[in-house]
C-alpha positions as a Markdown table, in Angstrom:
| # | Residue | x | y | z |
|---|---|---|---|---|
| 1 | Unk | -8.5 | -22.6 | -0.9 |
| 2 | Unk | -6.9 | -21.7 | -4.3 |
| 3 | Unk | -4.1 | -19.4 | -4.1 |
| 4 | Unk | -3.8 | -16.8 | -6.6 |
| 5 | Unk | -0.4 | -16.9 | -8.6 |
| 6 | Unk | 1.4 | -13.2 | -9.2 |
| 7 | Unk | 3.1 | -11.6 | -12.1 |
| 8 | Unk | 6.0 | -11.2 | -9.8 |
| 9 | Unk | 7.1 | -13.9 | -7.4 |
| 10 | Unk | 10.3 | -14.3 | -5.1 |
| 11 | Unk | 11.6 | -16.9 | -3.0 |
| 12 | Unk | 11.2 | -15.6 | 1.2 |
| 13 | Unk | 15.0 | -15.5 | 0.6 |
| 14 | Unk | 14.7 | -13.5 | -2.7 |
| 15 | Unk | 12.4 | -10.6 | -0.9 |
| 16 | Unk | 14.5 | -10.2 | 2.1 |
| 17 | Unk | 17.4 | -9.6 | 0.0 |
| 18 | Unk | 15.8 | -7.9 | -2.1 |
| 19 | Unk | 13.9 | -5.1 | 0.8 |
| 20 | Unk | 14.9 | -3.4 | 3.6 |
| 21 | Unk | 14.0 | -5.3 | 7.0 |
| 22 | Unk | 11.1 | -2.5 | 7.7 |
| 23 | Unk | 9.9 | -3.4 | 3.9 |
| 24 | Unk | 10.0 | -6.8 | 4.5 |
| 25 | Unk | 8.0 | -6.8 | 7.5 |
| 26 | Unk | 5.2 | -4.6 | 6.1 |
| 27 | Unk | 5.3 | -6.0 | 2.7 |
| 28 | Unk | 5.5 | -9.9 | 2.7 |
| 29 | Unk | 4.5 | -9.9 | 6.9 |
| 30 | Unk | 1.2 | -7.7 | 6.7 |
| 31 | Unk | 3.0 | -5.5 | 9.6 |
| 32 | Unk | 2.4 | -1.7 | 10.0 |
| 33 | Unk | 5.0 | 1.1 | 10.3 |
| 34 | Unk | 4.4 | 3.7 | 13.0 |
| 35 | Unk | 2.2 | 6.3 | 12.1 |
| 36 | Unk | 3.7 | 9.6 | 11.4 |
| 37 | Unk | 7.2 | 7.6 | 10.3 |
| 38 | Unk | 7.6 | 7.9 | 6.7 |
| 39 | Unk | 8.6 | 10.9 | 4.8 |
| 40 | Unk | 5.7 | 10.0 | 2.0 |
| 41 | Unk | 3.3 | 10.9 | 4.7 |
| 42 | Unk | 4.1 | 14.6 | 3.7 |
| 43 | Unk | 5.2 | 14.2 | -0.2 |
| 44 | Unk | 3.2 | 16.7 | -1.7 |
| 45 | Unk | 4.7 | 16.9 | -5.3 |
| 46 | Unk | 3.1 | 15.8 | -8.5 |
| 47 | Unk | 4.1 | 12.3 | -9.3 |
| 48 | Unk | 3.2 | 8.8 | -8.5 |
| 49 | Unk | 3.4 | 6.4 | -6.1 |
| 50 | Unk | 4.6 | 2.8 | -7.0 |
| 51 | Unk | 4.8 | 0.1 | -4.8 |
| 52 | Unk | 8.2 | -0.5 | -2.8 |
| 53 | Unk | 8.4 | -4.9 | -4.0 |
| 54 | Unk | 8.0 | -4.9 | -7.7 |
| 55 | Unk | 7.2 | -0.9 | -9.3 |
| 56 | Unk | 4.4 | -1.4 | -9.9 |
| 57 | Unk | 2.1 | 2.1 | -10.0 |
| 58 | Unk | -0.4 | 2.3 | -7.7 |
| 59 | Unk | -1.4 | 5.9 | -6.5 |
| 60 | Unk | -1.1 | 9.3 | -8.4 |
| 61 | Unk | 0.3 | 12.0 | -6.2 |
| 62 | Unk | -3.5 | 13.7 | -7.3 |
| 63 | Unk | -5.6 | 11.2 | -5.2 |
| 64 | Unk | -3.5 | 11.9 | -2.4 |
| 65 | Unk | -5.2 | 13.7 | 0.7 |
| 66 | Unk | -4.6 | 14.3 | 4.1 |
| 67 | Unk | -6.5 | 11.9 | 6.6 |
| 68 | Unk | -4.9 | 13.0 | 10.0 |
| 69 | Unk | -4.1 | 9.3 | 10.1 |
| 70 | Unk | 0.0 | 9.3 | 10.0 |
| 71 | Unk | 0.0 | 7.8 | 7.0 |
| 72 | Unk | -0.3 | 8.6 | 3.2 |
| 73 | Unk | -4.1 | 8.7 | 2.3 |
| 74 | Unk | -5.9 | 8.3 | -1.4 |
| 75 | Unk | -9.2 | 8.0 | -2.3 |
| 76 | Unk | -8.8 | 5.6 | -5.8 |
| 77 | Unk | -6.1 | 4.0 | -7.0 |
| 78 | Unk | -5.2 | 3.1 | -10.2 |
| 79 | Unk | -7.0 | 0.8 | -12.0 |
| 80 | Unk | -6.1 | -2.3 | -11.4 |
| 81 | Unk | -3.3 | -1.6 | -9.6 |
| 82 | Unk | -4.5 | -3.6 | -6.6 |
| 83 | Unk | -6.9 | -6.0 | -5.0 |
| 84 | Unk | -8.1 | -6.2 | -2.2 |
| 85 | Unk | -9.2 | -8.9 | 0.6 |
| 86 | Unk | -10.8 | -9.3 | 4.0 |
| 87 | Unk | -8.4 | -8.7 | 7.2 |
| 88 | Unk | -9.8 | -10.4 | 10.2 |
| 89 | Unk | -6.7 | -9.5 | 12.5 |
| 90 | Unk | -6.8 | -8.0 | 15.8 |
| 91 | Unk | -10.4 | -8.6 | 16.4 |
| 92 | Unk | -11.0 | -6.6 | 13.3 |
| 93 | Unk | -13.0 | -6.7 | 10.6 |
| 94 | Unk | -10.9 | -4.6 | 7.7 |
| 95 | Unk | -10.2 | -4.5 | 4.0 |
| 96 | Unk | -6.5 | -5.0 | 3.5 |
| 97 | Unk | -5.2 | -3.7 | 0.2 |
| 98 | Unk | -2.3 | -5.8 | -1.4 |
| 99 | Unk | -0.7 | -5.2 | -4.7 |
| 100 | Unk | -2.2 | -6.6 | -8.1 |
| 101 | Unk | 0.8 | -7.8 | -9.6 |
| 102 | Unk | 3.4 | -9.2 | -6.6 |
| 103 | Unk | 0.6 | -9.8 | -3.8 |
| 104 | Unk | 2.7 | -7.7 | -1.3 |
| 105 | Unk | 0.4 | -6.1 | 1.7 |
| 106 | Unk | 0.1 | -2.2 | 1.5 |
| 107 | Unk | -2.5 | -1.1 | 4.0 |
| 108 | Unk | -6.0 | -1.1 | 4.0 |
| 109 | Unk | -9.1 | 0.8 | 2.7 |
| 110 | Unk | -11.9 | 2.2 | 4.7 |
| 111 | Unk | -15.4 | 3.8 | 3.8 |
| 112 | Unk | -14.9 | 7.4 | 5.3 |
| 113 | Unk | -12.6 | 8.9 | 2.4 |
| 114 | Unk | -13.9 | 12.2 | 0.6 |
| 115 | Unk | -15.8 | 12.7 | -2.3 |
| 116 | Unk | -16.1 | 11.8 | -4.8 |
| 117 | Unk | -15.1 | 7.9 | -4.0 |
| 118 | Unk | -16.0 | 8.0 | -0.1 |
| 119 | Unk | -13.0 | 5.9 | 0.3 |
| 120 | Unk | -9.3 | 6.1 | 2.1 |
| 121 | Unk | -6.6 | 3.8 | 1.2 |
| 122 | Unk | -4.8 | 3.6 | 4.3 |
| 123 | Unk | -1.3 | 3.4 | 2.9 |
| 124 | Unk | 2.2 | 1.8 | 4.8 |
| 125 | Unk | 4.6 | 5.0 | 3.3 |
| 126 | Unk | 7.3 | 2.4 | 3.4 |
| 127 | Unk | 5.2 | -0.4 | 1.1 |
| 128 | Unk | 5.5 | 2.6 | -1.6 |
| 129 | Unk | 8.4 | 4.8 | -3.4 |
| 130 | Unk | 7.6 | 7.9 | -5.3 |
| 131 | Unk | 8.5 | 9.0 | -9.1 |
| 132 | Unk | 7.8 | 12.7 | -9.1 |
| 133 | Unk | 7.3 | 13.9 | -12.5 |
């Protein structure tokens, strides 16, 4: 299995320096936070979403929507702002979404999103920080 090489890369050492132990766990161990834990759950200015390991954009505060979940929602990101692959944890079957340029694990997507994309980016608040505009 080829693995894919990242714009940005750290050393295990580098990332835990360089995030907070929560961060670490969600971003570089595929954990989860609790739903209903992060303040971006409720961020509801204009602005946009980058992820929390390298700044990279990912969501505009527009795509944002209100699943119910506990979690920050959007139905498209950015293009090319991540990538995606399959999750087989758990007994599942899911789409985890990662970030496009340092790999780091964000959440995953799932097919019952609103219109117009039908999608929901299932989205670890603490995987993400927020530039308002």
């Amino acid at each position: 299995m080829q693995t894919k090489t990242f714009e940005v890369t750290h050393t295990d050492e580098e990332w835990r320096k360089l995030l907070t132990p929560e961060q670490y766990d969600v971003l570089r161990g595929h954990g989860t936070e609790a739903p209903g834990s992060c303040a971006l759950n409720h961020e509801k200015r204009a602005g946009v979403f980058s992820c929390a390991g390298c700044g990279q954009k990912l969501f505009t505060a527009t795509r944002k929507f209100e699943s119910g979940t506990g979690w920050p929602s959007f139905n498209d990101p950015l293009e090319g702002a991540v990538e995606s692959s399959e999750d087989r944890t758990y007994g599942m079957r899911r789409t985890e979404v990662h970030c496009s340029r340092c790999g780091s694990h964000l959440g995953h997507v799932f097919p019952d999103g609103p219109p117009p994309t039908g999608l929901r980016y299932c989205i670890n608040g603490v995987a993400m920080n927020f530039l308002p505009e």
